[in-house]
DSSP file (Angstrom, degrees, kcal/mol; ACC not computed):
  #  RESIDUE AA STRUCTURE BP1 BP2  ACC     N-H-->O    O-->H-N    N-H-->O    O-->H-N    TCO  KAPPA ALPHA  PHI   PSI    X-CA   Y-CA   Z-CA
    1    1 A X              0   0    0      0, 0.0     2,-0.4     0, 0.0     0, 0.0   0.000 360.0 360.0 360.0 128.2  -29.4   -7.4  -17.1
    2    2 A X        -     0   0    0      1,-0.0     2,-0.1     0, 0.0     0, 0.0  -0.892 360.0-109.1-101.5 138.0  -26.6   -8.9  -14.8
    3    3 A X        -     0   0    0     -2,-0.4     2,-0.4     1,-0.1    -1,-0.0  -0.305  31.5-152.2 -58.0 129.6  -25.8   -8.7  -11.3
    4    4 A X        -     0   0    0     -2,-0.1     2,-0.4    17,-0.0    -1,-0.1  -0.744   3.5-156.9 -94.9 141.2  -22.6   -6.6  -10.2
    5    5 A X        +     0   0    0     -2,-0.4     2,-0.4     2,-0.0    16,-0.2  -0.982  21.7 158.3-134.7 152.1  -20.7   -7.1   -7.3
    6    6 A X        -     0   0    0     -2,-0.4    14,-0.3    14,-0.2     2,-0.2  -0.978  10.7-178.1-149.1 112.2  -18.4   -4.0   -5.7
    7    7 A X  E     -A   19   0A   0     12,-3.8    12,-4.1    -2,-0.4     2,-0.2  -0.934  10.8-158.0-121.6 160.0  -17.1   -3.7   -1.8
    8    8 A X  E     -A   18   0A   0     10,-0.3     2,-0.6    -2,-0.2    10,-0.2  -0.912  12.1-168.0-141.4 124.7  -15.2   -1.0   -0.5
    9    9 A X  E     -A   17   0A   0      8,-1.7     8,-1.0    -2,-0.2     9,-0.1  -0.773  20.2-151.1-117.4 122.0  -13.0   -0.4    2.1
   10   10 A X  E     +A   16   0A   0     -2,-0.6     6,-0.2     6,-0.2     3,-0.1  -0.251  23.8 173.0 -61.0 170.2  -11.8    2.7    3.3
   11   11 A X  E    S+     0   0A   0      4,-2.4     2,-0.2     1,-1.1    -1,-0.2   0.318  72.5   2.1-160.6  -7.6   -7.9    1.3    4.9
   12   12 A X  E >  S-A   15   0A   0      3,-1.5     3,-2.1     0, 0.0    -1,-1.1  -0.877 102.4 -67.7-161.3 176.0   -6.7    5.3    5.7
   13   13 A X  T 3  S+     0   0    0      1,-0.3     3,-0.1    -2,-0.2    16,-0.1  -0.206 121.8   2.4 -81.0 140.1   -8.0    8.5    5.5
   14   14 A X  T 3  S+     0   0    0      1,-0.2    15,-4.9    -2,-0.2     2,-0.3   0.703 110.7  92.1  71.1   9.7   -8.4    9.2    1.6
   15   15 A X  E <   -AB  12  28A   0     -3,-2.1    -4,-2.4    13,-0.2    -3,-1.5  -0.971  56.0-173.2-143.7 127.9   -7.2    5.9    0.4
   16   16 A X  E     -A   10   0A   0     11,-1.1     2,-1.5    -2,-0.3    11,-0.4  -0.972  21.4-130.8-137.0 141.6  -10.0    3.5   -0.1
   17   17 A X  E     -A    9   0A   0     -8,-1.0    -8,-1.7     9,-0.3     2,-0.4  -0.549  25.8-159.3 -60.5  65.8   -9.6   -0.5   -1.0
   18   18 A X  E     -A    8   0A   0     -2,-1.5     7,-0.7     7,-0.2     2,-0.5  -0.609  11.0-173.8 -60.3 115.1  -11.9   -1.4   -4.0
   19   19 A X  E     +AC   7  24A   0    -12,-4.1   -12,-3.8    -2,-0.4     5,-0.2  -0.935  11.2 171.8-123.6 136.6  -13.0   -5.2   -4.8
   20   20 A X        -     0   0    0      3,-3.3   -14,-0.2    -2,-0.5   -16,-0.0  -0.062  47.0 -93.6-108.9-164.0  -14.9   -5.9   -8.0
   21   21 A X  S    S+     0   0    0    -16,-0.2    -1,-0.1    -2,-0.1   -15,-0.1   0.832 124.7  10.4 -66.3 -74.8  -16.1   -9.2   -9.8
   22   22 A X  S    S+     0   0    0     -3,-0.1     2,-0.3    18,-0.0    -3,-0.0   0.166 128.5  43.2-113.0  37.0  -13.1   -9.3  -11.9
   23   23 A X        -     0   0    0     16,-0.1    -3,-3.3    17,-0.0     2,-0.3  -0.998  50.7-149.9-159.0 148.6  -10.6   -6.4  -10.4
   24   24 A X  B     +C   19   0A   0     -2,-0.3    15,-2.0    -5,-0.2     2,-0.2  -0.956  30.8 158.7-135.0 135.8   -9.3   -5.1   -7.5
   25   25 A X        -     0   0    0     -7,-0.7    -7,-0.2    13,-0.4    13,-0.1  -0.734  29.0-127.3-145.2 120.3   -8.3   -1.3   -7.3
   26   26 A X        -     0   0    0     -2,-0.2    11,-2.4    -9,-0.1    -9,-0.3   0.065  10.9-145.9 -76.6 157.3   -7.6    1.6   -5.0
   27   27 A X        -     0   0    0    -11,-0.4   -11,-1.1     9,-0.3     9,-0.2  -0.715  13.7-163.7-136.7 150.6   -8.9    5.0   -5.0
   28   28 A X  B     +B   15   0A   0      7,-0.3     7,-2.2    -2,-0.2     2,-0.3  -0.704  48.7  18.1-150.4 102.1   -6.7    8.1   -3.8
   29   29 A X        -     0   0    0    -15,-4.9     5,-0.2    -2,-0.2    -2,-0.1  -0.973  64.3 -98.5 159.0 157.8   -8.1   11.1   -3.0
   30   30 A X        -     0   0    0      3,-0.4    -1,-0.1    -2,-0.3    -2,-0.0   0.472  51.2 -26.2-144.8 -69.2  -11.1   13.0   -2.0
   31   31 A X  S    S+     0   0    0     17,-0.0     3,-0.0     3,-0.0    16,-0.0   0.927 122.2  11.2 -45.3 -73.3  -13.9   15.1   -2.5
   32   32 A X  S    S+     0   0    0     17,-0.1     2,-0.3    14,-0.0    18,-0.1   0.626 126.9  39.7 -83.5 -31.4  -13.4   16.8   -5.0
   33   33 A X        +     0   0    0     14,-0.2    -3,-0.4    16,-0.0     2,-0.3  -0.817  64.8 172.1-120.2 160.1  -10.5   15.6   -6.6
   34   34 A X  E     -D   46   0B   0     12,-1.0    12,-2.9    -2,-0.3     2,-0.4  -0.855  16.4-173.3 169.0 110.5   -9.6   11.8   -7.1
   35   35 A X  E     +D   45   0B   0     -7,-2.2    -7,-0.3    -2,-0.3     2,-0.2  -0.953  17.9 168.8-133.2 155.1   -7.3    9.4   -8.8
   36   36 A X        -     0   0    0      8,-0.7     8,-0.4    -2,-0.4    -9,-0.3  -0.578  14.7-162.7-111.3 176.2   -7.4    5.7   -8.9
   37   37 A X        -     0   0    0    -11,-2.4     6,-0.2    -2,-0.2     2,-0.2  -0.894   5.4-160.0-160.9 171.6   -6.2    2.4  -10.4
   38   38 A X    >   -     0   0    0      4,-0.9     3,-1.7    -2,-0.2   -13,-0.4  -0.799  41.8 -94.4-137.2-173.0   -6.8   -1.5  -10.9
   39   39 A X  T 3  S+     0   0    0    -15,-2.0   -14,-0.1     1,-0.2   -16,-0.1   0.755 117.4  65.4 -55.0 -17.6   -5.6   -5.1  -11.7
   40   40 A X  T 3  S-     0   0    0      2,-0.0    -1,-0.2   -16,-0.0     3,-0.1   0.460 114.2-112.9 -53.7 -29.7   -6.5   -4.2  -15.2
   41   41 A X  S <  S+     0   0    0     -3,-1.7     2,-0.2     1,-0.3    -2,-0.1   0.436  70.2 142.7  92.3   3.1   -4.2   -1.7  -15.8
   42   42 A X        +     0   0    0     16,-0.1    -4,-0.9    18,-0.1     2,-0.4  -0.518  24.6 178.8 -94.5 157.0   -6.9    0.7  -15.9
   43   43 A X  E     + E   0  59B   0     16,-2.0    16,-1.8    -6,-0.2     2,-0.2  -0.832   1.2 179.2-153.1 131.3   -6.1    4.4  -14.3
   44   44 A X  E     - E   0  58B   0     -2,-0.4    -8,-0.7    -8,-0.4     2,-0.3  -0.601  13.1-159.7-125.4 152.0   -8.4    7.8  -14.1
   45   45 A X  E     +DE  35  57B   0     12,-1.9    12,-3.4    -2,-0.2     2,-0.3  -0.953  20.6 177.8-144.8 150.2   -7.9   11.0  -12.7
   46   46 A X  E     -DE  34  56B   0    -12,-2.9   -12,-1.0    -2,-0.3     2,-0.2  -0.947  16.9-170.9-155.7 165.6  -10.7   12.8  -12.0
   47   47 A X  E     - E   0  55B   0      8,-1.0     8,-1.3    -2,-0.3     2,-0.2  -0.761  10.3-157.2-153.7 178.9  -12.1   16.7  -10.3
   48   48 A X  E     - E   0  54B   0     -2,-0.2     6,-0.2     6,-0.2     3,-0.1  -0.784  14.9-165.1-176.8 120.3  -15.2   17.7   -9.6
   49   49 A X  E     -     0   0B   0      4,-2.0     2,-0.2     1,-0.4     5,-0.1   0.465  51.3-120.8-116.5 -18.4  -16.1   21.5   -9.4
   50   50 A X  E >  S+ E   0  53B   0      3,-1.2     3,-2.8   -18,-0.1    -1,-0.4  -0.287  90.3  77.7 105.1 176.3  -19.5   20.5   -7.5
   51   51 A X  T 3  S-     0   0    0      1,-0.2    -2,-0.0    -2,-0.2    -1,-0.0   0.933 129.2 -62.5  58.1  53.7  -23.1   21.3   -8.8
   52   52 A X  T 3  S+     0   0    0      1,-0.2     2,-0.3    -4,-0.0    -1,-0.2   0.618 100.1 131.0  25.3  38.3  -22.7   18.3  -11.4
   53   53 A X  E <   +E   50   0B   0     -3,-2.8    -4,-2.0     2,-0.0    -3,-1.2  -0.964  34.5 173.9-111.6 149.9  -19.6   19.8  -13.4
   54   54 A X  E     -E   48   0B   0     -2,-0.3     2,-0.2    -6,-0.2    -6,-0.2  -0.828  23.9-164.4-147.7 145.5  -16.8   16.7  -13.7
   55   55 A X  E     +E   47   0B   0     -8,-1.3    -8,-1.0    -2,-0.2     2,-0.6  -0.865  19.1 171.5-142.6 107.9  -13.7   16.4  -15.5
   56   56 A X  E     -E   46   0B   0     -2,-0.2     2,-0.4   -10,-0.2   -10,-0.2  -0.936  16.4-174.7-127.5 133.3  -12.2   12.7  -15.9
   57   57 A X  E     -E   45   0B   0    -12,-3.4   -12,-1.9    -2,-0.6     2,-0.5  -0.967   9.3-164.6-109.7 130.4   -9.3   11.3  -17.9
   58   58 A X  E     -E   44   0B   0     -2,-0.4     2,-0.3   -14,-0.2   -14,-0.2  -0.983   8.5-156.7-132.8 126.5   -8.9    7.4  -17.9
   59   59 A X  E      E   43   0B   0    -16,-1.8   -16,-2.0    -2,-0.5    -2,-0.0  -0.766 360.0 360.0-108.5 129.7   -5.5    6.2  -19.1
   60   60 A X              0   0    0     -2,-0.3   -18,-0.1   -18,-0.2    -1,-0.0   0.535 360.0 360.0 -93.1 360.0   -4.9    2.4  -20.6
């Protein structure tokens, strides 16, 4: 098992500042609905209907 490391910083309302080990990427979005990206290239969009049903797509 390895140690993670993660900060986040909200920087406006609904845009929040991610910093990883080996990425940095930003979040856009809120409750319910949500898309992101990172230095990686990596990029998701994602919903959320509540009561633990989720729908996410992650793009390379």
């Amino acid at each position: 098992m390895g140690f993670t490391f993660r900060k986040s910083k909200k920087i406006a309302p609904g845009v929040k500042l991610n910093v990883g080990k080996k990425s940095v990427g930003i979040s856009v979005g809120g409750k319910h609905i949500h898309a992101s990206a990172n230095s990686k290239g990596k990029k998701s969009v994602s919903a959320s209907l509540g009561h633990g049903l989720s729908w996410r797509k992650t793009f390379k």
